[in-house]
C-alpha positions as CSV (number, residue, x, y, z in Angstrom):
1,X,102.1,124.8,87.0
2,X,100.1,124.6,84.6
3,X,97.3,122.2,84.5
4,X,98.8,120.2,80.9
5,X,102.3,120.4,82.3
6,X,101.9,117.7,84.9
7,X,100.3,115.2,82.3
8,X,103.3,113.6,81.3
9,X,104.6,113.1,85.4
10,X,101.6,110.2,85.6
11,X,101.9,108.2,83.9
12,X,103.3,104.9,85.7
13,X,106.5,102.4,85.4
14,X,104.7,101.5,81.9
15,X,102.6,104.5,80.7
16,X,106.5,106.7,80.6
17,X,108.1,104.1,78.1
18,X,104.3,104.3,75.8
19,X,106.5,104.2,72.6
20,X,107.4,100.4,74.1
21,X,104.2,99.8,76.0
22,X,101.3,100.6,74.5
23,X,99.6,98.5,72.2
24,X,101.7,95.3,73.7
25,X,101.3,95.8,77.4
26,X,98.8,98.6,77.9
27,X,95.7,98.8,75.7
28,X,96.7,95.7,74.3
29,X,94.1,94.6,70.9
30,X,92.9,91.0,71.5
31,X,91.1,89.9,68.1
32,X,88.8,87.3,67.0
33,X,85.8,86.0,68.8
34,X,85.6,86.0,72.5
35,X,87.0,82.4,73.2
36,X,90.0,80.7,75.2
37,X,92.1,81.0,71.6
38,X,92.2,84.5,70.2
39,X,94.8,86.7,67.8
40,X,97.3,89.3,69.1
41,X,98.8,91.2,66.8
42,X,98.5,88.5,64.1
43,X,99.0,85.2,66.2
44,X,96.9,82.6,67.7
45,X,97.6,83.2,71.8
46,X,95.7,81.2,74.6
47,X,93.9,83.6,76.7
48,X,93.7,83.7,80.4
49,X,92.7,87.7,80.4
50,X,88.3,87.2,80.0
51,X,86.2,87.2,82.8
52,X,84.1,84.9,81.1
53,X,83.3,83.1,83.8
54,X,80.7,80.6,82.8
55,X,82.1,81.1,79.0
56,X,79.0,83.2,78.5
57,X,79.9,85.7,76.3
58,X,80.1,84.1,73.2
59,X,77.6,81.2,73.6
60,X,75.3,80.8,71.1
61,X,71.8,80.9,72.9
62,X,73.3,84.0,74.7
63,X,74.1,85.6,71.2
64,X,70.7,84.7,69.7
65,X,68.9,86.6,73.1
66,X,70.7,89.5,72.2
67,X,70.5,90.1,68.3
68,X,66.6,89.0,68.8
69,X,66.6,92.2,71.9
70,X,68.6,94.3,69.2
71,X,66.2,93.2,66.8
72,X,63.1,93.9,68.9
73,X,64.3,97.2,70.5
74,X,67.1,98.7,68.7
75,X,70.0,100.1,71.0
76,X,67.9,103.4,72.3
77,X,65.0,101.5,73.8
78,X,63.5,102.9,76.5
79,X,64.5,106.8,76.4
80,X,65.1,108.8,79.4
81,X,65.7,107.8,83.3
82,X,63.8,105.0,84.7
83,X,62.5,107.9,87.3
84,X,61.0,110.1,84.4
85,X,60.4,107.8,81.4
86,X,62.9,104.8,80.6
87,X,60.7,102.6,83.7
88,X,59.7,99.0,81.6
89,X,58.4,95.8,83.3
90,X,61.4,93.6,81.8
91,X,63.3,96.2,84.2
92,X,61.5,95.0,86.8
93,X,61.6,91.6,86.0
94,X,65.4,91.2,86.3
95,X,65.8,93.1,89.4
96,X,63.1,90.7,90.8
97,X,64.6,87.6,89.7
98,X,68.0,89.2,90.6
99,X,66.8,89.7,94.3
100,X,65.1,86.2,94.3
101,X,68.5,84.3,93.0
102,X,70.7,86.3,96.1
103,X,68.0,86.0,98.6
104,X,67.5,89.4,99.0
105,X,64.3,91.5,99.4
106,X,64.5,93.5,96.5
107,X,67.3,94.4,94.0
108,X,68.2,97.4,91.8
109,X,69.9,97.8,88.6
110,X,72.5,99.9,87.9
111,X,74.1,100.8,84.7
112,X,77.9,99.9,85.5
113,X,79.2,98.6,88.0
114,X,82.0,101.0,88.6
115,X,79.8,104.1,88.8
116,X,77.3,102.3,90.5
117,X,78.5,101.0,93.8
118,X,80.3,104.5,94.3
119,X,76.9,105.8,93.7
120,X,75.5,103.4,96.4
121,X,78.0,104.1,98.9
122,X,77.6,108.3,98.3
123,X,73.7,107.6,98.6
124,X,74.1,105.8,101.9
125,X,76.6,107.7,104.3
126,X,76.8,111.1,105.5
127,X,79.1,113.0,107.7
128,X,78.0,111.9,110.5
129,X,78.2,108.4,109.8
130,X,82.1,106.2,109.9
131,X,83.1,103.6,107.3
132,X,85.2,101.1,107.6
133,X,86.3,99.0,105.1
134,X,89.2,96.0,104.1
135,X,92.7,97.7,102.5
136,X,92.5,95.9,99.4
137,X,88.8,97.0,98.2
138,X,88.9,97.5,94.5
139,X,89.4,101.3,93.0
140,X,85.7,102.2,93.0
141,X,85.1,101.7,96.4
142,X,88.2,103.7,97.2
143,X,86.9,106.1,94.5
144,X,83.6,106.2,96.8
145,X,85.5,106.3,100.0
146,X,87.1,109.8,98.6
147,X,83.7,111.3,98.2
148,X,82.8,110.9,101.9
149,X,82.8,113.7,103.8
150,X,82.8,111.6,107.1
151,X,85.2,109.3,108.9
152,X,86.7,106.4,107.5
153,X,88.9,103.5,108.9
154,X,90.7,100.6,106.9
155,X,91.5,97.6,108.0
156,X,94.9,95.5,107.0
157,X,93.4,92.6,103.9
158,X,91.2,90.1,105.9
159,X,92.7,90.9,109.1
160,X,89.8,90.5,112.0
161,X,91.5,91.6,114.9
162,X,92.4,94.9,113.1
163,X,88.8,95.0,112.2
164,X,87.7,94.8,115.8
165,X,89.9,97.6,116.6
166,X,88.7,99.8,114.0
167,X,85.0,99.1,114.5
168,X,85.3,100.5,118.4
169,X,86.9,103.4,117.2
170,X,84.0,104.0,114.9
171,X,81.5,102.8,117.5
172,X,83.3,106.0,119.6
173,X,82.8,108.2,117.1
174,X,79.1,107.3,116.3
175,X,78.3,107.8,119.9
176,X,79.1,111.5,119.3
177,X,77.9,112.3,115.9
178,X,74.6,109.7,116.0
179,X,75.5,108.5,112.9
180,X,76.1,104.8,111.8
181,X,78.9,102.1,110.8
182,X,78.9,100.9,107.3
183,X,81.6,97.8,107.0
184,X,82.7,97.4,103.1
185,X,84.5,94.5,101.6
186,X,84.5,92.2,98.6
187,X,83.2,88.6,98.3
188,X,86.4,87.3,96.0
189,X,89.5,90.1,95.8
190,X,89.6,90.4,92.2
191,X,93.6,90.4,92.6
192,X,94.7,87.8,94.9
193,X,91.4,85.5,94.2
194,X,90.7,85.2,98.6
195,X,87.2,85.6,99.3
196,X,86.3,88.5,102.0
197,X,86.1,86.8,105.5
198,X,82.3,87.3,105.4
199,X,81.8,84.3,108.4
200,X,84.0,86.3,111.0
201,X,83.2,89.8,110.0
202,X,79.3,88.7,110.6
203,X,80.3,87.1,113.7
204,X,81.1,91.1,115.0
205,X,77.6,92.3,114.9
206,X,77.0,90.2,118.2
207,X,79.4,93.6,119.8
208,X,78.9,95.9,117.1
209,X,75.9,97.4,115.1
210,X,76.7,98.1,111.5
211,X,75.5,97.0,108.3
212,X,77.7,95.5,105.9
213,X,78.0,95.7,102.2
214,X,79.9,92.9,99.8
215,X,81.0,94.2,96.6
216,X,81.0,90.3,94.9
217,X,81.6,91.0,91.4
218,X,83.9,87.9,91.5
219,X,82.0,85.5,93.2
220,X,78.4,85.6,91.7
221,X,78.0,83.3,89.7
222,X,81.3,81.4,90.8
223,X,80.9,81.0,94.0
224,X,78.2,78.8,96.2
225,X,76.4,75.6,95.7
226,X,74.0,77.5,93.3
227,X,76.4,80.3,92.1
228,X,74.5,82.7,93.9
229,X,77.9,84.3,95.6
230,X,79.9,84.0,98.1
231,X,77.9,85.3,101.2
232,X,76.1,81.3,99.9
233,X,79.3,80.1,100.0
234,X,80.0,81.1,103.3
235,X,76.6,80.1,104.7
236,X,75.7,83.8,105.6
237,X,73.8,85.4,102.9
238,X,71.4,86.5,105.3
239,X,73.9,88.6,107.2
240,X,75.1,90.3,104.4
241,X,72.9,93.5,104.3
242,X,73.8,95.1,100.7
243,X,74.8,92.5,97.7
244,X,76.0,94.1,94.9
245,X,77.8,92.7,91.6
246,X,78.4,93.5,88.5
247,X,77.3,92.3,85.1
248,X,80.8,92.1,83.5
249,X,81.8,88.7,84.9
250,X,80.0,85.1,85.3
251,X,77.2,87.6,83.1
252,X,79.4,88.4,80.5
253,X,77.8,92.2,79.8
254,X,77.2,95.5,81.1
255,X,75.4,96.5,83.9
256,X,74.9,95.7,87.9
257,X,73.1,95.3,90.4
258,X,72.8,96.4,94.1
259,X,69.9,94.1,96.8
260,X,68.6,94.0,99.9
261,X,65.4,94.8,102.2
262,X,63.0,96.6,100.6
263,X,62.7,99.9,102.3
264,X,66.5,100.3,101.4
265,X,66.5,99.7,98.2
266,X,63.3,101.6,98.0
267,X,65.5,104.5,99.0
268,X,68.2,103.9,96.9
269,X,65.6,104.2,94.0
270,X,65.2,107.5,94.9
271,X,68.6,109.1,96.1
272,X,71.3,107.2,93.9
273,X,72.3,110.5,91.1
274,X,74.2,107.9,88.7
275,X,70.8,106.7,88.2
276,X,68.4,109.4,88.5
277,X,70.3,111.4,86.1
278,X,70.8,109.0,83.8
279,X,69.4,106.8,80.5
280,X,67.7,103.4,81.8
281,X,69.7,100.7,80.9
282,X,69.0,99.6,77.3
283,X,66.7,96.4,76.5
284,X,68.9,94.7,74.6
285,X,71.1,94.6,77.8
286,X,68.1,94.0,79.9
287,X,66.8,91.1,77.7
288,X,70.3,89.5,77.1
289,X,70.6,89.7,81.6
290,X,67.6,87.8,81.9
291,X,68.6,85.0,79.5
292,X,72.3,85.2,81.0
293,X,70.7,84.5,84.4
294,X,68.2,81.9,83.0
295,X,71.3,80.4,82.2
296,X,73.5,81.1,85.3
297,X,70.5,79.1,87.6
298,X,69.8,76.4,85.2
299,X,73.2,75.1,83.9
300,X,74.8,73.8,86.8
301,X,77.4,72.3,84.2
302,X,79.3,75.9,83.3
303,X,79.9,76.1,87.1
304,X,81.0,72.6,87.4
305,X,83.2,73.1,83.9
306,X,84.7,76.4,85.6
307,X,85.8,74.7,88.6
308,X,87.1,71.5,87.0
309,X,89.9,73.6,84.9
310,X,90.5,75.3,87.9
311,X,91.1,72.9,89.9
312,X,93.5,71.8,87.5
313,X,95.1,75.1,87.1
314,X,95.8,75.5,90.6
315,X,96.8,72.3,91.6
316,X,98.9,72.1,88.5
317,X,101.0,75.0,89.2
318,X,101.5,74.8,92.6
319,X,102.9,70.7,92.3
320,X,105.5,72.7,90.1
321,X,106.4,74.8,92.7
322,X,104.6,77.8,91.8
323,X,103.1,80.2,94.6
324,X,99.3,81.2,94.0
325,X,98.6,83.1,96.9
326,X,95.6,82.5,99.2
327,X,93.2,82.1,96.6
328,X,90.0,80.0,97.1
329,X,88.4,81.4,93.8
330,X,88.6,81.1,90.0
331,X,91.2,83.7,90.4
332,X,94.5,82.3,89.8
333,X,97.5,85.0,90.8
334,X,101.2,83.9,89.5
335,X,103.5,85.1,91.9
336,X,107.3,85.8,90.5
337,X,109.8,87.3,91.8
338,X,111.4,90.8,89.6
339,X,111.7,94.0,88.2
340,X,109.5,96.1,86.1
341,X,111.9,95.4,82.9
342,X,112.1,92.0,84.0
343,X,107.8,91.6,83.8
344,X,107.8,93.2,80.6
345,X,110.0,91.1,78.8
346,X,108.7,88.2,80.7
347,X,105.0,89.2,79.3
348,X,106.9,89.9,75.9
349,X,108.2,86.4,75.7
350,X,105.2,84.6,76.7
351,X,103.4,86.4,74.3
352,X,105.3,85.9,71.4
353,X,107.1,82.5,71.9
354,X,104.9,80.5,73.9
355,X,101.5,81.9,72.7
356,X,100.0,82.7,76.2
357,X,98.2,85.9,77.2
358,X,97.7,87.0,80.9
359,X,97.5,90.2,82.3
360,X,100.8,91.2,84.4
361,X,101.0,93.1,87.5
362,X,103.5,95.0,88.5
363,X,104.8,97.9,90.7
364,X,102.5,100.0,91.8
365,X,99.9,97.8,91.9
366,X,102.0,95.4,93.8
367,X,105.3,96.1,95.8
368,X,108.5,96.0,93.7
369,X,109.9,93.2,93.2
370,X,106.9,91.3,92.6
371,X,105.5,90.1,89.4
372,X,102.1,88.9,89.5
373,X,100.8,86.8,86.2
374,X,97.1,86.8,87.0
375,X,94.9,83.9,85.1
376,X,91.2,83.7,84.9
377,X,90.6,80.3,84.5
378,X,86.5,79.8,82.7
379,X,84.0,77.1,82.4
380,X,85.4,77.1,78.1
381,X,89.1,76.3,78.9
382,X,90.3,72.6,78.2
383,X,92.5,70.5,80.3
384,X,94.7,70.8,77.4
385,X,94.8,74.5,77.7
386,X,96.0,74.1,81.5
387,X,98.8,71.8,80.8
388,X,99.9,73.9,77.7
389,X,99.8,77.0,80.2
390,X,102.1,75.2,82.8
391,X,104.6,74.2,80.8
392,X,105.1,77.7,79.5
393,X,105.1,78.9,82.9
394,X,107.9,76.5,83.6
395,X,109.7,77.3,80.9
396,X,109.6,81.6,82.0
397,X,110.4,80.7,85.4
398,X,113.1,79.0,84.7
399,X,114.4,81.9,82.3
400,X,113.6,84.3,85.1
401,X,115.6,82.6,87.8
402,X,118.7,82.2,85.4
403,X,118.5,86.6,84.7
404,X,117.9,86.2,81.0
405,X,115.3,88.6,81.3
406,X,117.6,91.4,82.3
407,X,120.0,91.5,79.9
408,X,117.6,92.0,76.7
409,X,117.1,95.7,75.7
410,X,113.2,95.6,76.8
411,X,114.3,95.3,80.3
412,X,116.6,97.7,79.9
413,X,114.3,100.4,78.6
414,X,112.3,100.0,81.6
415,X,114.9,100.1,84.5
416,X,113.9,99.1,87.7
């Protein structure tokens, strides 16, 4: 076959009706400034789709930090890899105050979070050495896993008897190859909004020996009595051996971060290629992270604003008989019961007549038959904005139990 042939044979439950789907359901245009209340395609909608945590991203000070970097620096400051020419102390500065804020030795940035933990994990492992890692780790971790050339094991979501199992099989394996056990999971599942069950995987290295990374992209900034994550949360920050995050959440920007001990990160300096063979992370974006995490230590209130709407969110929906999972996060997952057709016109109808936008999972991210409406609650909702959502929600439920949504043509279109 040839190699543009199979293009069109990939494109997902959404992706092969595009001529529906895209611009309303994939690639959708949100306008307007980043705020609870945007446009979509010409009306006001409510907006549960930002993961602006703390309501960073469009907050004044925030914005004045960055046009004064911009300013300063225009966009090209410093040129070259940090390794070779693009090194500055405001650089520096970050990643120490980054490593100070996570209780960590020393911390690293990284230019994106995606390409950088994949980067991290490829740096880490060889051959010789056996992962093992939780089933529902998000795509650039799987991404990573792909890479190695050695063993790898998964575990069932959260599942610590599962966990046990697959650690003596890597344990057996090690044994042979002298290589090591590197144990991979997330702080808060981006999806179902659970946190990783940090407390009773640490609890194994009594039997085991491994190190153990948390990819907590969620949780910093969101979770913990000072925001600093959700190994804090847990009470076992110290036993967490990699921290890594991302800049796109509570920080509202671009960029991550990986910490821990010195002489590791030390060595990640030196072996990671995403960053050895690529431009330093600009100043502007270096500037604007240290005011963002000025702000994430010193205003207790965003935190405290994030968790009072959701707190309402959650509560709200689940005294109207809505299921929201296992979450113990911001993360606030929906779950419905239907078809593909069924989610789109669902999505189509909330969209248009009750002015609410959500992101909507479907088949294959999640088994068919299930619809998952997935809200990210932040610290610049209103209570208003939660009681508005719920009674929309009621309103599609009830539409959804009765079958309205498979008779219209949308659903149709999209079959099962």
């Amino acid at each position: 076959m040839d190699i543009f042939e199979k293009l069109n044979t990939n494109l997902g439950p959404l992706g092969k009706h595009s001529e529906l789907s895209e611009g309303y359901f994939m690639f959708p245009k949100l306008e307007g400034e980043i705020a609870p209340r945007m446009r979509f395609k010409g009306k006001e909608v409510l907006t549960w789709s930002l993961n602006n945590y703390l309501g960073l991203g469009n907050h004044p000070e925030v914005r004045e930090a960055d046009e004064a970097a911009a300013k300063k620096w225009g966009a090209a400051y410093p040129m070259g890899a940090r390794m070779m020419s693009g090194n500055t102390d405001l650089h520096e500065q970050l990643e120490n105050e980054l490593a100070a804020f996570v209780g960590k030795e020393k911390a690293y940035l990284l230019n994106y979070g995606y390409q950088g933990i994949m980067s991290v994990i490829d740096s880490l492992i060889d051959r010789k050495d056996v992962i093992v890692y939780d089933g529902e780790c998000h795509a650039c971790i799987i991404d990573a896993l792909r890479m190695h050339m050695g063993k790898r094991f998964v575990f069932p979501h959260n599942d610590m008897e599962s966990l046990g199992k697959q650690l003596k099989r890597a344990e057996r394996l090690t044994k042979e190859t002298g290589g090591g056990i590197l144990v991979i999971t997330e702080g808060v599942f981006g999806m179902t909004g659970d946190m990783g069950n940090l407390k009773e995987i640490v609890k194994y290295k009594e039997s085991f020996q491994f190190r153990l990374l948390v990819d907590d992209a969620h949780g910093f900034g969101t979770m913990g009595k000072t925001g600093a994550g959700s190994g804090e949360e847990q009470g076992v920050q110290d036993q967490v051996d990699l921290y890594f995050s991302t800049f796109a959440k509570s920080m509202a920007s671009i960029g991550a971060f990986i910490a821990g001990d010195t002489r590791v990160i030390h060595y990640l300096k030196y072996n990671m290629r995403s960053q050895i063979f690529a431009k330093a992370l600009p100043l502007i974006m270096v500037e604007g992270g240290l005011k963002r995490l000025e702000m994430l230590r010193s205003r207790p209130e965003f935190r405290e604003n994030l968790w009072k709407v959701v707190n309402a969110l959650q509560n709200g929906l689940k005294e109207k008989g809505f299921s929201i999972g296992t979450t113990n996060s911001p993360v606030t997952p929906v779950v419905l019961n239907g078809t593909v057709g069924e989610a789109a016109t669902l999505s189509k109808d909330l969209r248009e007549n009750y002015n609410i936008f959500c992101s909507v999972v479907i088949y294959p991210v999640v088994p068919k038959g299930m619809i998952i409406l997935r809200l990210i609650p932040t610290a610049v909702h209103s209570l208003e904005d939660v009681k508005e959502t719920i009674a929309a929600f009621e309103a599609i439920k009830g539409k959804l139990s009765s079958g309205f949504y498979k008779t219209t043509e949308l659903a149709t279109s999209f079959g099962e």
